[in-house]
C-alpha positions as a printed NumPy array, in Angstrom:
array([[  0.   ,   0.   ,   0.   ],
       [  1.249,   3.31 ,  -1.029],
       [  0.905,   6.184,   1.673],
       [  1.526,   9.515,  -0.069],
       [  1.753,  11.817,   3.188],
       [  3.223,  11.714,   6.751],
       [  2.934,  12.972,  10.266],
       [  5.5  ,  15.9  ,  11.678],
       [  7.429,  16.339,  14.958],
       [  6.183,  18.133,  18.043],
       [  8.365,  20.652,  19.504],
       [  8.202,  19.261,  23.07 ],
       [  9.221,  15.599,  22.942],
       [  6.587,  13.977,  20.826],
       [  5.598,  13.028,  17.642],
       [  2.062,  14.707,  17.087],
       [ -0.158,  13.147,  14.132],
       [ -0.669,  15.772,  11.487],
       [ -4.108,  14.23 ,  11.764],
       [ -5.63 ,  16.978,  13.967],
       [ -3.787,  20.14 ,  12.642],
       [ -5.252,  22.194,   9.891],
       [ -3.15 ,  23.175,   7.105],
       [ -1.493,  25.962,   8.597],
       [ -1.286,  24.241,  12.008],
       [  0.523,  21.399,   9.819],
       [  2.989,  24.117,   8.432],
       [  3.89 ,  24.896,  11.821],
       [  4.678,  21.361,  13.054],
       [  6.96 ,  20.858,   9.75 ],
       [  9.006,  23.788,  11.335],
       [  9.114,  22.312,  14.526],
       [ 10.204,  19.383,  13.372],
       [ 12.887,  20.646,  11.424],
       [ 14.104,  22.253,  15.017],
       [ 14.186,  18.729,  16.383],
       [ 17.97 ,  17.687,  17.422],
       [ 19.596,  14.803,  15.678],
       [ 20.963,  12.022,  18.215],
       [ 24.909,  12.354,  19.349],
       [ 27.054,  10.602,  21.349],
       [ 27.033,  12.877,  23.891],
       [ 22.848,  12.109,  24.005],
       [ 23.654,   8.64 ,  23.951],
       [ 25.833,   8.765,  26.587],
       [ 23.219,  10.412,  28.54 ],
       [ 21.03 ,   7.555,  28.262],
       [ 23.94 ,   5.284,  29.599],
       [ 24.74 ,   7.025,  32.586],
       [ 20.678,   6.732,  33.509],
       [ 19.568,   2.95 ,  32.152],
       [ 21.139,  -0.338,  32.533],
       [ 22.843,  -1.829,  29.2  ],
       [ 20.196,  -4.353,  28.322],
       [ 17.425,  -1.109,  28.324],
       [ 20.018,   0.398,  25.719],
       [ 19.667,  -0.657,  21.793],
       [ 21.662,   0.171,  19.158],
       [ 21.61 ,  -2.56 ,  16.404],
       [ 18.87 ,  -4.727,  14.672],
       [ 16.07 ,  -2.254,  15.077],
       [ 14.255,  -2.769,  12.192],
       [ 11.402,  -4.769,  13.983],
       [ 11.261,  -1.201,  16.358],
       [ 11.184,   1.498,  13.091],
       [  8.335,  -1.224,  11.007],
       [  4.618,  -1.382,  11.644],
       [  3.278,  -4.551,  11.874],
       [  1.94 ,  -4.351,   8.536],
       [  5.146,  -3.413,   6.643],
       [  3.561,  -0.047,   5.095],
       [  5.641,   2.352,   7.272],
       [  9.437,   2.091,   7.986],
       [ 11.286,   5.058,  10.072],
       [ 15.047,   5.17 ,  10.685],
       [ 15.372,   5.516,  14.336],
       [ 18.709,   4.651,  15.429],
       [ 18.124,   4.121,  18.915],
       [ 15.342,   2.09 ,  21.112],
       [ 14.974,   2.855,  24.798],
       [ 13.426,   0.128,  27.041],
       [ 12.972,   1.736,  30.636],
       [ 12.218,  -0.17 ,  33.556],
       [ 10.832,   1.315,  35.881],
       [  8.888,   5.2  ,  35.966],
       [ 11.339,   6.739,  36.892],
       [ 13.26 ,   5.867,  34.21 ],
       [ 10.843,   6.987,  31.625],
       [ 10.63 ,  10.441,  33.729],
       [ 14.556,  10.553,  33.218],
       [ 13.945,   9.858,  29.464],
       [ 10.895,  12.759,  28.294],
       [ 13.057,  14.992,  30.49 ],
       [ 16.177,  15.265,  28.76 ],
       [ 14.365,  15.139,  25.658],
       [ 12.066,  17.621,  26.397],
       [ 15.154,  20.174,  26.85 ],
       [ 17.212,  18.503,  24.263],
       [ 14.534,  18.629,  21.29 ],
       [ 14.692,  15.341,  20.915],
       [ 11.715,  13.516,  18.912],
       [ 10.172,  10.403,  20.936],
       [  8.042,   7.636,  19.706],
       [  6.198,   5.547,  22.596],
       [  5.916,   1.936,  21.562],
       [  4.242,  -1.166,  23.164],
       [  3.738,  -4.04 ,  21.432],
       [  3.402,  -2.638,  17.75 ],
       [  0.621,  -4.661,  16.945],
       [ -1.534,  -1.427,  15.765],
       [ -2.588,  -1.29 ,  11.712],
       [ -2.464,   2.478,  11.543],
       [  1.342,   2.773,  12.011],
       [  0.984,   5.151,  14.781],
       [  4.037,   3.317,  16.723],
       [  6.741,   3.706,  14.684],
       [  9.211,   6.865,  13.529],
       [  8.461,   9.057,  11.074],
       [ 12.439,   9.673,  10.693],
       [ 14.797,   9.188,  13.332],
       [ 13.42 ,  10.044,  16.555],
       [ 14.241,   7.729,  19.663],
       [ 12.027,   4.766,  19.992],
       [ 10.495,   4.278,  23.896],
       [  9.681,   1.158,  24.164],
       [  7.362,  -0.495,  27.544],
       [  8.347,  -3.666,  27.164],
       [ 10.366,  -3.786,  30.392],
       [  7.573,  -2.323,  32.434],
       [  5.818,  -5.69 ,  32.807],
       [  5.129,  -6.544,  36.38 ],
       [  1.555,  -6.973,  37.642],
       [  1.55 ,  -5.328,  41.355],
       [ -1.677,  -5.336,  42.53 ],
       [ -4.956,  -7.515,  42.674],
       [ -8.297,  -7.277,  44.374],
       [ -9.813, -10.514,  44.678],
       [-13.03 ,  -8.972,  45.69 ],
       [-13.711,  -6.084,  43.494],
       [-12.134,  -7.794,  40.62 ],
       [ -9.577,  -4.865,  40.073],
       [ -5.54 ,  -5.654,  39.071],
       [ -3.12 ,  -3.09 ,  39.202],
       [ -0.198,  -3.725,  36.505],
       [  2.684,  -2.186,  34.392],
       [  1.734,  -0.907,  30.881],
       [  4.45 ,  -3.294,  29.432],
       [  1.77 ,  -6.449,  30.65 ],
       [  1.317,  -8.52 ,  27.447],
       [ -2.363,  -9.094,  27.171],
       [ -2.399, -12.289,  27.31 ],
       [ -0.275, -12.64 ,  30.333],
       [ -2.787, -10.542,  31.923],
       [ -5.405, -12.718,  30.836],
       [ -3.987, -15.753,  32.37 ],
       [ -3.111, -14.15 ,  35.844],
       [ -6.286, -12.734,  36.399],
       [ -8.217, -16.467,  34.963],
       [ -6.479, -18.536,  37.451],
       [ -7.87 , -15.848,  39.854],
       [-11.46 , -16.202,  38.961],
       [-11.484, -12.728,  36.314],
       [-10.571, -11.942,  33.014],
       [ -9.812,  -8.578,  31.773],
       [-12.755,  -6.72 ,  29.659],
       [-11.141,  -6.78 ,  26.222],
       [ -9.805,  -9.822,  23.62 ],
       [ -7.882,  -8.787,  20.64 ],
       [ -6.377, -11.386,  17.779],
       [ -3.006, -10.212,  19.1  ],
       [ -3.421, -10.55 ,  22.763],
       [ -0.036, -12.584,  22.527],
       [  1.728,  -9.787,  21.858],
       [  0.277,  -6.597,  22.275],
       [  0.448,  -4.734,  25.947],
       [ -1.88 ,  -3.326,  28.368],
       [ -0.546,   0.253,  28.312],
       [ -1.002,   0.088,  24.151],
       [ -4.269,  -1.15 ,  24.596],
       [ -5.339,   1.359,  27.   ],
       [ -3.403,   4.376,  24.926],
       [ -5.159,   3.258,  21.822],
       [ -8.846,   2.561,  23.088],
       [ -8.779,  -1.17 ,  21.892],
       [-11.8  ,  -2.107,  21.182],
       [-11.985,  -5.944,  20.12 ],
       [-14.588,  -8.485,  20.054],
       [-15.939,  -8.689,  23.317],
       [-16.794,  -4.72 ,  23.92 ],
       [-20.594,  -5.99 ,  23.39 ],
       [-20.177,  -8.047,  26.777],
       [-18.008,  -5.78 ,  28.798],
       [-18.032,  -2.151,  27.169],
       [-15.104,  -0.207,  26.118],
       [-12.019,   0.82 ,  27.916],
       [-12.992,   4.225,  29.285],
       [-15.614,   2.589,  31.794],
       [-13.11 ,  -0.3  ,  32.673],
       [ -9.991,   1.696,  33.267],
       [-10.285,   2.635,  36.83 ],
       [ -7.011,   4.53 ,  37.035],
       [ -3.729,   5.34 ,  35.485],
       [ -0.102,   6.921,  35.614],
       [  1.364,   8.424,  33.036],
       [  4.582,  10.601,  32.139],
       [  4.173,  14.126,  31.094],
       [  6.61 ,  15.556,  28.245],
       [  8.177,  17.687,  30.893],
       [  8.689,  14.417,  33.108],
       [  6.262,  15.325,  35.616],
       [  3.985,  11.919,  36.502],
       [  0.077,  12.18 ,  36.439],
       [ -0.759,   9.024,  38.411],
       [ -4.15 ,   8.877,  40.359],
       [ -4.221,   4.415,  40.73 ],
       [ -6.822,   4.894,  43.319],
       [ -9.492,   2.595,  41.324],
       [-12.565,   3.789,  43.095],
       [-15.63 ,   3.456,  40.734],
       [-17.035,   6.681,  41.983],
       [-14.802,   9.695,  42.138],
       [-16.711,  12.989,  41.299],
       [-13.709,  15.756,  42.185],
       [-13.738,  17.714,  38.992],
       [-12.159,  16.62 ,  35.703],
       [-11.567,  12.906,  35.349],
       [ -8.452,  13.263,  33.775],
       [ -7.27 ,   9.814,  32.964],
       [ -9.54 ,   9.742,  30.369],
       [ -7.981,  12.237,  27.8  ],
       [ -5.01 ,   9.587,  27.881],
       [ -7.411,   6.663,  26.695],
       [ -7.205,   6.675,  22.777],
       [ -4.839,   9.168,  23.418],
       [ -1.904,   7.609,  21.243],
       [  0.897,   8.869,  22.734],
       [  0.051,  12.246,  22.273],
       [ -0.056,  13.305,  25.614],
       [  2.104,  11.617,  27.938],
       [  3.23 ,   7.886,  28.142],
       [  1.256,   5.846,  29.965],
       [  2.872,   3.867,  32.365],
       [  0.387,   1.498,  34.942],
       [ -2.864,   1.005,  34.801],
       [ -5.389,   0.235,  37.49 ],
       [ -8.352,  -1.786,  35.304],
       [-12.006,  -3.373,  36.219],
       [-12.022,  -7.419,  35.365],
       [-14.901,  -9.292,  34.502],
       [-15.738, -12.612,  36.453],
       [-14.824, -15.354,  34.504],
       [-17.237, -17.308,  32.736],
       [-18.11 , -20.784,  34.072],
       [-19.945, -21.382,  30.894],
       [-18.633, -20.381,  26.901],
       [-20.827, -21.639,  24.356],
       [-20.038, -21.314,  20.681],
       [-21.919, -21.448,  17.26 ],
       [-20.76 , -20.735,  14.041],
       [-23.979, -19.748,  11.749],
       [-24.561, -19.041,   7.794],
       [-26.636, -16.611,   6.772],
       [-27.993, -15.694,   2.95 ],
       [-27.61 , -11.879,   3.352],
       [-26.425,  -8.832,   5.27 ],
       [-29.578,  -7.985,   5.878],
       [-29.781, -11.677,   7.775],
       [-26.947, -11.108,   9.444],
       [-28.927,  -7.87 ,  11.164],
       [-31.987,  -9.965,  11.7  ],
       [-29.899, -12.386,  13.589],
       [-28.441,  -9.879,  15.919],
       [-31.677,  -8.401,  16.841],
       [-32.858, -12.081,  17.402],
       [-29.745, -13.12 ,  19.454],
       [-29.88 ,  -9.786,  22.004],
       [-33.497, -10.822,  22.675],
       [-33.606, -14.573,  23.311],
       [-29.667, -14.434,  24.94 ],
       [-29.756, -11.065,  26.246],
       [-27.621, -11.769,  29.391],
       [-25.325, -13.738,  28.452],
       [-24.231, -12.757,  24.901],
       [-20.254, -12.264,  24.932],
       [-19.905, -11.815,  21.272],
       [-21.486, -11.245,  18.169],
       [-19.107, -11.392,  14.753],
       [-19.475, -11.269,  10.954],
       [-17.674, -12.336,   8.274],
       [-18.389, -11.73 ,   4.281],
       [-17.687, -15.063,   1.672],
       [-14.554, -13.455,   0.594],
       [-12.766, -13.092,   3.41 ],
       [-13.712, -16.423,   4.778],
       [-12.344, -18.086,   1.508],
       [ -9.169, -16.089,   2.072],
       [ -8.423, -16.866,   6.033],
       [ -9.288, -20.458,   4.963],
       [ -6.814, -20.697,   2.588],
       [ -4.128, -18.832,   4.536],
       [ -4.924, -19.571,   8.289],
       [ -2.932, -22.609,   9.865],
       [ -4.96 , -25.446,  11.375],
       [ -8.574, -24.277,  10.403],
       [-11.349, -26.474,   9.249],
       [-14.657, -25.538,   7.322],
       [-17.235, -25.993,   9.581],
       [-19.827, -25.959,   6.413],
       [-20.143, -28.483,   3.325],
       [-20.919, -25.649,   1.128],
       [-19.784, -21.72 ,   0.873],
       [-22.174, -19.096,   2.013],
       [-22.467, -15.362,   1.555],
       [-21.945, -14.707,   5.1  ],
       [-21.078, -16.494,   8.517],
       [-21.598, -15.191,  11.769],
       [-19.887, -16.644,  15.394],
       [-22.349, -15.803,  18.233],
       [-20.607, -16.187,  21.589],
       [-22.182, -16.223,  24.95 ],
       [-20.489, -16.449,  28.334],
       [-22.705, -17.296,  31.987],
       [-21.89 , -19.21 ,  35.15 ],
       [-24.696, -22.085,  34.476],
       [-23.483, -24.618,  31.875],
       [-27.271, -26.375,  31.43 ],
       [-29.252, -23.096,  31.608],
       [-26.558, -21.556,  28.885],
       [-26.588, -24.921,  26.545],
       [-31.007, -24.741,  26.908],
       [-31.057, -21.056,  25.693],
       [-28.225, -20.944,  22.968],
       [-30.389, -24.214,  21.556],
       [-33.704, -22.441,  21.573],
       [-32.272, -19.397,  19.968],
       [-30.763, -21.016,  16.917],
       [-34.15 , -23.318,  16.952],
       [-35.905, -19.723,  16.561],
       [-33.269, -18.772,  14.   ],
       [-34.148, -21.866,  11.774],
       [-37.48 , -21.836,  12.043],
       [-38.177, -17.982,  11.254],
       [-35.421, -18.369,   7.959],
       [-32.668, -16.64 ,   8.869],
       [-30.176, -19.116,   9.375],
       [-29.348, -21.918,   7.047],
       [-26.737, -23.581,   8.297],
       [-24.931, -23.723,  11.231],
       [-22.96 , -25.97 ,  14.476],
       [-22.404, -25.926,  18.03 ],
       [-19.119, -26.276,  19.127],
       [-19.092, -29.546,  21.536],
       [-15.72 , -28.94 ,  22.633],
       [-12.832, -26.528,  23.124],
       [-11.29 , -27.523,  19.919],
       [-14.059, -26.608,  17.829],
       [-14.836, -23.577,  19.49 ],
       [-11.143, -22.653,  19.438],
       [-11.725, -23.597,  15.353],
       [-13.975, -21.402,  14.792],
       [-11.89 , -18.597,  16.554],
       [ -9.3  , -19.245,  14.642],
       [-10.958, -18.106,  11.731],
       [-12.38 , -15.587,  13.208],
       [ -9.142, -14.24 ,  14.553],
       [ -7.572, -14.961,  11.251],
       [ -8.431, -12.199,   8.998],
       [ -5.512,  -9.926,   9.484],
       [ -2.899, -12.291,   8.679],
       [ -4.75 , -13.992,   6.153],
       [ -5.638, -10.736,   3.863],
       [ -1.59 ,  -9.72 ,   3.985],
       [ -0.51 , -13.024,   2.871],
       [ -3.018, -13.178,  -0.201],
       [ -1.969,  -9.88 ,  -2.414],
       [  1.227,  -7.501,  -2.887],
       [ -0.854,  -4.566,  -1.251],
       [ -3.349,  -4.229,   1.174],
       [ -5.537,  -1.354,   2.36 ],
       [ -7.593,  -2.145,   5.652],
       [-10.239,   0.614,   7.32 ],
       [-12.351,   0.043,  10.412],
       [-15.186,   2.354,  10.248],
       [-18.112,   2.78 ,  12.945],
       [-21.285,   3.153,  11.521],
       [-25.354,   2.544,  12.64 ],
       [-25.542,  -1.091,  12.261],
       [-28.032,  -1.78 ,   9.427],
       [-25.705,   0.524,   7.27 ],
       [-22.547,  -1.27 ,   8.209],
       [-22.419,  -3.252,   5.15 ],
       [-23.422,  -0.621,   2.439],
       [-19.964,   1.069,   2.891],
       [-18.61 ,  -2.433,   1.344],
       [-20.882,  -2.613,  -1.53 ],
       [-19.787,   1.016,  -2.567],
       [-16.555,   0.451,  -2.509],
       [-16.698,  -2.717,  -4.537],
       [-18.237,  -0.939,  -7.055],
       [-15.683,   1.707,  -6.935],
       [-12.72 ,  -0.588,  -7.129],
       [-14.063,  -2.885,  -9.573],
       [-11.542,  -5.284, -11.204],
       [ -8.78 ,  -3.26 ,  -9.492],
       [ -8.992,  -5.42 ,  -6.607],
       [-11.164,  -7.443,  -4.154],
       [-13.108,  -5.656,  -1.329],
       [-14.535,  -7.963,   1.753],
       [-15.993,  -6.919,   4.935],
       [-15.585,  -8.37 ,   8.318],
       [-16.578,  -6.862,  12.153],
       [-17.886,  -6.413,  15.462],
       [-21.659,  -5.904,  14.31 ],
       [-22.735,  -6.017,  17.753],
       [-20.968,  -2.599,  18.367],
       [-21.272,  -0.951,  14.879],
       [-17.835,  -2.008,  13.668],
       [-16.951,  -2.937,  10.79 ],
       [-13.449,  -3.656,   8.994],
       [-13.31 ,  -3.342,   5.275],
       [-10.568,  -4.981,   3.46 ],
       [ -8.938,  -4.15 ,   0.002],
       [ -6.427,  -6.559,  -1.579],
       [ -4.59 ,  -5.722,  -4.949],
       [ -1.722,  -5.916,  -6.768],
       [ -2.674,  -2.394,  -8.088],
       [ -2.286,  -0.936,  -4.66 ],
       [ -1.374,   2.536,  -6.372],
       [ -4.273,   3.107,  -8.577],
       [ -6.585,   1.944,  -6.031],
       [ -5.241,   4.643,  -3.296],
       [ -6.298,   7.298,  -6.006],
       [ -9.674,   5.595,  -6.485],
       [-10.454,   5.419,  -2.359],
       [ -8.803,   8.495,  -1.223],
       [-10.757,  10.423,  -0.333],
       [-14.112,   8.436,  -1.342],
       [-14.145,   6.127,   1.612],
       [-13.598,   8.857,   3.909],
       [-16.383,  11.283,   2.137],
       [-18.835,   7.91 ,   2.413],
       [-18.047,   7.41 ,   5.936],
       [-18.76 ,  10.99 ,   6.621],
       [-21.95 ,  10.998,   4.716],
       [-23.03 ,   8.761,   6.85 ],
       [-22.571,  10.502,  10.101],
       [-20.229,   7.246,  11.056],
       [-16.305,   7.519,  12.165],
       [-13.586,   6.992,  10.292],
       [-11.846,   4.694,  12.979],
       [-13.963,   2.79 ,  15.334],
       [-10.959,   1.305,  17.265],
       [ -7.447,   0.924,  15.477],
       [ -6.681,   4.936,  15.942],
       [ -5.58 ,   7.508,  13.922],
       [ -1.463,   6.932,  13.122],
       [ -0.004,   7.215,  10.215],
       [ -2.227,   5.745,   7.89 ],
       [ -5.339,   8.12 ,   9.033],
       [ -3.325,  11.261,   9.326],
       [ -5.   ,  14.45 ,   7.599],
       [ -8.52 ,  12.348,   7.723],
       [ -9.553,  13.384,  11.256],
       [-12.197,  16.664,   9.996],
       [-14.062,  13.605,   8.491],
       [-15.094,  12.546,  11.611],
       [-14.806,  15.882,  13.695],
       [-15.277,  19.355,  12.962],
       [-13.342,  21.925,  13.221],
       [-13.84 ,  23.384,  16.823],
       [-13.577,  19.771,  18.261],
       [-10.108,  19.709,  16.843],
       [ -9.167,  22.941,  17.714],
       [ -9.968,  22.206,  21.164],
       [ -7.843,  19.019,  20.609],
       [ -4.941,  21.144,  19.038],
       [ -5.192,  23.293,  22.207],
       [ -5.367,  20.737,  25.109],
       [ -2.123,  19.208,  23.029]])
């Protein structure tokens, strides 16, 4: 995928994304940036005298300065890996009065490139901050480093009776603090909301090194601005977030799984409207996915089966999670009884074990990798829109695209999210066919142009499609 324009330096410490300036605002930042200091020796001996040698890296950082999807490369030459707060405090300080340009990184998992240099700025990475230092076995709260990989997390907390609030396809590898910095959303925000109403409390490191930290992780706290939020989906722009207090969920007793085909989008809608009625409670997740991309993860996804004889237009995995195993089983059979009988369903299974169910979230899970193994280029979007209109944006751009490549659609319908995939080996006359239609249909639709992968690099100059101009002022200003 080609990606014409890029994101500018911030005169403090930070990279800012270009995404929220207007075009003078941009004009500034490309000064600033060009006022940015270029590492020494004498800065790297800085870092020396404050951090261990194994938080100290010099060579083979080319897994540091690429996105995860290979569409952005920077040239930093040096990656920081603090241990400890303090550390990081050290770190935004002397930058801060140095001019030195800093990229936060956790695990680099994100598909908007918003983790990686733009040229050579120093790379921060949170790896090292990975202890878990608190847990409440009653209130179901756990207190960790953002440098937690999510699945780590997971486990602790399961063999504790909770899980945390939020799965993601790369929970082995992406961390808390990214998670939390980006607003993951994933696909069990149906079940357990998003991350602003399960983050109970943070720290973070200002660009001046000062620490915001308020880890108190009461539920109710009304004394004035709730701060902590503005750093959720934040990005980095802000600070660096450093430990994070967050609400857990108990864990489910019962998980049952069924993997459904359905003749239309419209189907696929009817189905979710039947699901929230007859499972109400105890519906965990709700997910689509179009023929296309199904064919594709099939063919690319490692130790999948096809749970159908025959293809379909569209499948759909229905999740739901209680703590009684019979009750559970009795309701997710009446609701796909209902399903059959009224004609929206025509195919479908049950999984009867963990291996099936783990099957069928394999595929699930399998889109990303799948989709950049099958073409040269690859453009991937994640817009929010209402539901019932969630699908349209796919049609469209099919029609746009045309022979130029192959659009599919996959998502969190239960939230209003859905993730449109373009595959090509044309990848530069399809940018000039979908920028900036995708973004004007999004917007004509009152829907957002991210729903939960962020802004970065890949969305940068897009952001007045989804906000107008005095809501990003007023970002520009609290920046």
């Amino acid at each position: 995928m080609t990606q014409s324009s890029r994101k500018f330096g911030f005169c403090l410490f930070i990279i800012i994304k270009a995404s929220i300036l207007t075009n003078k605002e941009m004009k500034l930042t490309k000064r600033l940036f060009s006022n940015l200091q270029t590492l020494t020796p004498s800065h790297l001996s800085y870092f020396r005298s404050i951090l261990p040698p194994n938080s100290i890296q010099t060579e083979d950082l080319d897994s540091y300065n690429t996105d995860w999807l290979k569409e952005h490369k920077g040239c930093s030459k040096l990656v920081l890996k603090p241990q400890n707060t303090l550390q990081v405090q050290e770190i935004l300080k002397y930058c801060n009065q140095e001019r030195l340009g800093v990229v936060p990184q956790s695990g680099n998992t994100g598909l908007v490139g918003g983790s990686v240099p733009v040229k050579d700025e120093v790379v921060l990475s949170l790896k090292n901050l990975n202890k878990i230092e608190g847990f409440d076995e009653t209130q179901g709260i756990v207190w960790c480093e953002a440098g937690v990989i999510l699945d780590v997390l997971n486990g602790y907390c399961s063999e504790r009776g909770w899980i945390p609030p939020l799965d993601l396809g790369a929970k082995g590898s992406c961390l808390i603090g990214g998670n939390v910095a980006t607003n993951a959303g994933g696909i069990r925000l149906i079940r357990y909301g998003s991350l602003p109403g399960n983050v109970l409390g943070l720290e973070a490191v200002l660009p001046s090194g000062e620490v915001l930290s308020d880890l108190k992780a009461l539920r109710k706290d009304n004394t004035g601005l709730n701060l902590k939020q503005l750093f959720i989906g934040s990005e980095g722009l802000l600070g660096v977030i450093t430990k994070v207090a967050l609400l857990l969920a108990p864990k489910p007793k019962s998980i049952q799984t069924s993997f459904l085909a359905v003749r239309s989008y419209q189907d696929v809608v009817s189905l979710l409207k039947l699901a929230k009625t007859q499972l109400g409670e105890i519906i965990s997740a709700y997910e689509f996915i179009d023929k296309d991309a199904f064919n594709v993860i099939l063919k690319h996804t490692p130790r999948t089966t096809n749970p159908f004889d025959k293809s379909h237009e569209f499948y759909v995995l229905v999740e739901t999670s209680g703590s009684n195993h019979e009750h559970d089983a009795e309701k997710m059979e009446a609701f796909l009884n209902s399903a059959y009988e009224k004609g929206i369903v025509v195919d479908g299974t049950i999984a009867s074990n963990t291996s099936q169910a783990d099957n069928f979230w394999r595929i699930r899970e399998g889109v990303a990798v799948a989709t950049r193994k099958e073409a040269k280029d690859i453009f991937k979007y994640d817009f929010s829109l209402r539901i019932p209109e969630m699908y349209d944006v796919v049609l469209e751009c099919k029609k746009k695209v045309g022979k130029l490549g192959r659009v599919m659609g996959h998502g969190h319908v239960g939230d209003g999210n859905v993730h449109l995939t373009i595959i090509t080996e044309n990848g530069k006359e399809v940018e000039k066919v979908v920028y900036p239609y995708l973004y004007e249909l999004v917007q004509s639709k009152k829907g957002s142009i991210s729903a939960e992968h962020g802004i970065g690099l890949f969305k940068q100059g897009m952001l007045g499609y989804s906000k107008d101009e005095e809501s990003i002022k007023y970002m520009v200003s609290t920046k």
